[in-house]
C-alpha positions in Angstrom: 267.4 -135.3 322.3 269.6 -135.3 325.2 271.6 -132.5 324.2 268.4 -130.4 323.1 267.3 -130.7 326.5 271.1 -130.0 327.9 270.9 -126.7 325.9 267.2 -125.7 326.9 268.2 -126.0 330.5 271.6 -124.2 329.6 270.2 -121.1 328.1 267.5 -120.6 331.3 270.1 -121.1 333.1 272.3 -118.5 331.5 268.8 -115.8 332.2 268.5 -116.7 336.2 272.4 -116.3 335.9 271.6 -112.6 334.8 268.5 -111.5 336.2 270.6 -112.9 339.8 273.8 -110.9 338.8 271.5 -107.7 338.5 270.1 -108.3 341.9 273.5 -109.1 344.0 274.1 -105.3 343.1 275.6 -103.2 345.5 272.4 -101.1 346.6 273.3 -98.5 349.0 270.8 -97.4 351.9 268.1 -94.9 350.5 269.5 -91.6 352.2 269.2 -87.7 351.6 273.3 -88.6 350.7 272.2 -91.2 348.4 269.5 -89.6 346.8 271.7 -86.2 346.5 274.4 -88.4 344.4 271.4 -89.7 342.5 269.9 -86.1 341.4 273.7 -85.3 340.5 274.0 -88.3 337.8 269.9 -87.9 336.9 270.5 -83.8 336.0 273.4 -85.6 333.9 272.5 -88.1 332.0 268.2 -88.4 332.5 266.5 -84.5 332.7 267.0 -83.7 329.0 264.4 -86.5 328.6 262.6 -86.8 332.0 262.7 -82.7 332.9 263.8 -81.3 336.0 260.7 -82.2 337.9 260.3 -85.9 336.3 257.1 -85.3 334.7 258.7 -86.6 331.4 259.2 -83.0 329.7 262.2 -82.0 329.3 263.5 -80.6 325.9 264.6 -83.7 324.4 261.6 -85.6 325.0 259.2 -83.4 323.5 261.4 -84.0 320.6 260.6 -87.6 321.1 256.5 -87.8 321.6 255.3 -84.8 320.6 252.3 -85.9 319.3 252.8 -89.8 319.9 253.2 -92.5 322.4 255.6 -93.5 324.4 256.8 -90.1 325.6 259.3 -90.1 328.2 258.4 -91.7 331.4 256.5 -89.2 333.7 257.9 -90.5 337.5 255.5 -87.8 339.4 252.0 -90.3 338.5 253.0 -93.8 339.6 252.4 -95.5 336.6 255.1 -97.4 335.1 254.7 -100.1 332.3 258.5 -102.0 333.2 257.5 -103.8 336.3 257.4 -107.3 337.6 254.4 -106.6 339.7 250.6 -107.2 339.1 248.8 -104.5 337.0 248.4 -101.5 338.7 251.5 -101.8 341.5 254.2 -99.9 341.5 257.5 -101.2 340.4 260.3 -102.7 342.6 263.8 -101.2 343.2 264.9 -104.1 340.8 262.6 -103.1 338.5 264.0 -99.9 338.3 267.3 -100.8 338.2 267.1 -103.2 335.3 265.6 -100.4 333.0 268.3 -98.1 334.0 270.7 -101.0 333.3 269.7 -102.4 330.0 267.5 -99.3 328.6 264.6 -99.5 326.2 265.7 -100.2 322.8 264.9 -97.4 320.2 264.1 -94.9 323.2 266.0 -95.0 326.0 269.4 -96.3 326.4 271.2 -98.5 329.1 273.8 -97.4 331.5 275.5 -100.5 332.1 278.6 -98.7 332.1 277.9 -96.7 335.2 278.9 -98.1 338.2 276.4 -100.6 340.2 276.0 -98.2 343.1 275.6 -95.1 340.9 272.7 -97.1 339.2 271.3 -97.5 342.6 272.1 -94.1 343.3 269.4 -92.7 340.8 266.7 -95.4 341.7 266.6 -93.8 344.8 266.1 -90.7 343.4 263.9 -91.3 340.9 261.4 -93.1 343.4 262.0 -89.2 345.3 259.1 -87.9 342.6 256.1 -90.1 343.5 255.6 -90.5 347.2 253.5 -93.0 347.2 257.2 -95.4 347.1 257.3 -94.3 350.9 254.2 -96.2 352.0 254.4 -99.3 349.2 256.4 -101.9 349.3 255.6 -103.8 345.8 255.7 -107.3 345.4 256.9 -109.3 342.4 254.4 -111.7 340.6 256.0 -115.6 340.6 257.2 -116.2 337.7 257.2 -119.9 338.1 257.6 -123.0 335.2 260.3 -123.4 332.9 259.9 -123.7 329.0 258.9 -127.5 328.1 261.2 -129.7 325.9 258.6 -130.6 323.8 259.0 -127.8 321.5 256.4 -129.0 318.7 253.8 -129.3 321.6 254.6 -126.0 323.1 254.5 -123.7 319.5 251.1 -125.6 319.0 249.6 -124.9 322.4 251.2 -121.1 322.2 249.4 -120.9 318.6 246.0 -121.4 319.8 246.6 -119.1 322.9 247.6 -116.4 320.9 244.1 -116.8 319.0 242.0 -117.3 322.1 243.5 -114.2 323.1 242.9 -112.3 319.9 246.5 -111.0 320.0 246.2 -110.7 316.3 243.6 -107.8 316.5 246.6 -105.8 317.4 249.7 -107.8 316.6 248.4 -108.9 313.4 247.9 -113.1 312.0 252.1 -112.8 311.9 252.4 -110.6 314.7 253.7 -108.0 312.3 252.5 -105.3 314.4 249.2 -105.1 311.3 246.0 -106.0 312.8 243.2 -104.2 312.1 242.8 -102.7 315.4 246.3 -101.1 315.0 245.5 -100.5 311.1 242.5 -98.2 312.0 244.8 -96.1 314.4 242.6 -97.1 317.1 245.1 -97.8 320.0 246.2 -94.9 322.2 248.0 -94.4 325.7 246.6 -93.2 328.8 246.9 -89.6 328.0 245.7 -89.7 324.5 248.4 -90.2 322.2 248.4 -93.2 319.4 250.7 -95.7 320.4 252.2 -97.8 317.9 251.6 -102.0 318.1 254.7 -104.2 318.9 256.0 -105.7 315.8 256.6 -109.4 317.1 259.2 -110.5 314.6 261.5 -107.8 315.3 262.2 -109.3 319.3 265.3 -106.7 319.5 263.0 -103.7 319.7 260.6 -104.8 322.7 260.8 -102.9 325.4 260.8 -104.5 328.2 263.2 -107.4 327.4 262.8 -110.0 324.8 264.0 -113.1 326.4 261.1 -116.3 327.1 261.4 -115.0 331.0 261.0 -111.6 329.7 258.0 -112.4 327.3 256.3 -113.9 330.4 256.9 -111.4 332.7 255.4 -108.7 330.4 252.4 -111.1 329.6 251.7 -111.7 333.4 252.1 -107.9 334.4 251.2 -106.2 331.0 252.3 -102.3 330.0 250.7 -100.2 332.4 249.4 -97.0 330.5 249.0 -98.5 327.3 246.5 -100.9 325.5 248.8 -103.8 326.4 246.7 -105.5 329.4 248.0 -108.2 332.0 246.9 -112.0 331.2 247.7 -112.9 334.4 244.0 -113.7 335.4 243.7 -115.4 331.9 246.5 -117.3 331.8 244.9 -120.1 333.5 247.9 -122.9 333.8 251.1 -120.4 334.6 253.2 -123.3 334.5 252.5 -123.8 331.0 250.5 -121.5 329.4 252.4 -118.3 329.9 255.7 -120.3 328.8 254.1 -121.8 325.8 252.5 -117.9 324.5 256.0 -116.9 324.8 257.4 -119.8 323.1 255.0 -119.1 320.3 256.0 -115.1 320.1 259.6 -115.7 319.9 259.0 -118.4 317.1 257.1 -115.6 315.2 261.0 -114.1 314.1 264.1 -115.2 313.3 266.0 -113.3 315.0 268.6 -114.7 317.1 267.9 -113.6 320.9 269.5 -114.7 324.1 
């Protein structure tokens, strides 16, 4: 039992280790210089998606969503579903940065290979598109509790969430992304286009980051933009609750993630 519990505190140790590597990046001062450097690697390496303008139509991306969600994001309306802010709120420069970084698997992929200031380089110049960055300054949600040893205890209490919360309209009784809601092609975006429902036993394709803190984070802040709505106001006992939901999500696959 000792070692279980060395190993539980190991491996969230191992995700502050690299959420905190990603924020001790070099971030330059947001400048006309900095920002120019950005546009130079964004007209690169992100307009064949995201379009000149950032409105998420460029020539590749109609390729992608055409006629379905998610299309490529559009920067010029303020509405981003990647965040660790309440529902509603902009994202933070970390934010930002960690998409960039690790991608979104199956659509967009990561540019951990670029320099650390490069990275930062094209946050700042994505956040050039929606002026409403100037006058914000968002704040992250606390993300606060740790996953409980009690495993058992935790799947159990997760279990009945997930039913409380009628995940399984959309996610389906095995959260194979085949409840009825998503059967009957019912869920769409904010602009119109069907969406498809997050197949929970395939953790490698979520987008925004499939590790416990990751699950929580997208519970408590949702995906703005889609039908995928914050539980922060629900989730009554963050300590525990929002830890024990994700326990329960991850438990739903077999698939080995960090």
């Amino acid at each position: 039992m000792r070692r279980a519990h060395v190993a539980t505190a190991a491996a969230l140790l191992g995700v502050i280790v690299s959420v905190s590597s990603l924020a001790q990046a070099a971030k330059p001062e947001d400048t006309a210089a900095t920002r120019a450097q950005g546009q130079a690697l964004f007209e690169r390496a992100c307009l064949f998606c995201h379009g000149v303008t950032g409105q998420g139509d460029g020539p590749a991306g109609w390729f992608l969503g055409r006629y379905a969600s998610p299309r490529p994001q559009n920067f010029t309306v303020g509405s981003f579903k990647l965040r660790s802010t309440p529902s509603g709120d902009l994202p933070t420069d970390q934010d930002l940065f960690r998409t960039i970084t690790k991608g979104i698997p199956g659509y967009m992929p990561g540019f951990a290979s670029l320099p650390e200031t490069a990275r930062w380089q094209v946050v700042a110049y994505v956040k050039s598109f929606y002026p409403g960055f100037r006058t914000e300054t968002p704040v992250p949600l606390s993300l606060v509790g740790a996953p409980t040893h009690q495993l058992a205890e935790s799947l159990d209490r997760g279990r009945a969430l997930y039913t409380s919360f009628e995940c399984h309209t959309c996610h389906g009784i095995e959260g194979q992304g085949d409840g009825p809601v998503a059967q009957a092609g019912e869920l769409k975006d904010a602009f119109g286009l069907s969406i498809p429902t997050a197949n929970l036993t395939r953790p490698s394709s979520f987008k925004n980051g499939a590790s416990l803190l990751d699950l929580v984070r997208t519970l408590l802040t949702g995906l703005d933009g889609t039908p995928m709505p914050s539980y922060a106001a629900r989730l009554s006992d963050r300590e525990t609750d929002a830890w024990d939901l994700a326990q329960y999500i991850r438990a739903l696959s077999a698939e080995s993630v960090p």
